[in-house]
C-alpha positions as CSV (number, residue, x, y, z in Angstrom):
1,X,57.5,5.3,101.6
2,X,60.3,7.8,100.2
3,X,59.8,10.3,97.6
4,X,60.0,9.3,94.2
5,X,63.3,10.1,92.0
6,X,63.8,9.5,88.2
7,X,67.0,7.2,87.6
8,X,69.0,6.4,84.6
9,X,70.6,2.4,85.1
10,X,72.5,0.2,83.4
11,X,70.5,-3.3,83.9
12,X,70.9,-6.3,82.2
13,X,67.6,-5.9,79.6
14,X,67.1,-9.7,79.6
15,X,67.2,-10.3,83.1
16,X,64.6,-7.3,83.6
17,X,62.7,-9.1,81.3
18,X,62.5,-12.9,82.6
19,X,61.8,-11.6,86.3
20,X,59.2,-9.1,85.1
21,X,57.6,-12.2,83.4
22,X,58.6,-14.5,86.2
23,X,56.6,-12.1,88.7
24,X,53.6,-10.9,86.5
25,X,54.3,-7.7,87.1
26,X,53.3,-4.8,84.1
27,X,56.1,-2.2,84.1
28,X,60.1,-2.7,84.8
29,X,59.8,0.1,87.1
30,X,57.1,-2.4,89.5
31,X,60.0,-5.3,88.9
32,X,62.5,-3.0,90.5
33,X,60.2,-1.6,93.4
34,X,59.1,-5.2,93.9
35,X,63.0,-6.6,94.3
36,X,63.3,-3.8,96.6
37,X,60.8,-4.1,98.9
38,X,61.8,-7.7,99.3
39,X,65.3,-7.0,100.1
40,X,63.9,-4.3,102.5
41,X,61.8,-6.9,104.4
42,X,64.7,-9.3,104.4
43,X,67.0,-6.8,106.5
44,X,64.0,-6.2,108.5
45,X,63.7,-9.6,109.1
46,X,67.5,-10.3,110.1
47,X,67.6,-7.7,112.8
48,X,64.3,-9.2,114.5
49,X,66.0,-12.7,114.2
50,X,69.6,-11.5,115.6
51,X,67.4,-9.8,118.6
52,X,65.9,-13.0,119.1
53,X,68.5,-15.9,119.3
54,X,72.2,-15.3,119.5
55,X,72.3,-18.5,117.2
56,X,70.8,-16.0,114.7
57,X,73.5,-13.5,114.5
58,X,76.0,-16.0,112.3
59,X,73.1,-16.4,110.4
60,X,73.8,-14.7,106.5
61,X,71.2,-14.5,103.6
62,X,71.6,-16.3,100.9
63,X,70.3,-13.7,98.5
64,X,73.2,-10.9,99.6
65,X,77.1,-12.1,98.5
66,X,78.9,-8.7,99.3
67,X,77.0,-7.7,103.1
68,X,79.1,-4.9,105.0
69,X,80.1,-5.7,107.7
70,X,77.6,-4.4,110.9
């Protein structure tokens, strides 16, 4: 785990909201580590899945709209 930094964003205060409520989680800043963690695992998952089949490497998440290209 990386070192912990103090950020200032601009998030939707609703949305925080719902998916805090949605997840159980107690604190926006848990909602946040939460969402990225998952995204973390997902890329982790895609490279293990494009090493795997070449079937895999068309394959694109349905969670990410704008992926750079790799």
């Amino acid at each position: 785990m990386g070192r912990k930094v103090r950020k200032t964003l601009n998030i939707d205060a609703e949305k925080l909201k719902r998916v805090q409520a949605y997840l159980g989680l107690d604190t926006e800043t848990q909602v946040i580590e939460h969402l990225l963690d998952d995204y973390d695992f997902e890329r982790e998952l895609l490279e293990l899945l494009k090493e795997a089949s070449p079937h895999f490497q068309r394959f694109r998440s349905p969670l990410v709209t704008n992926r750079r290209a790799r």
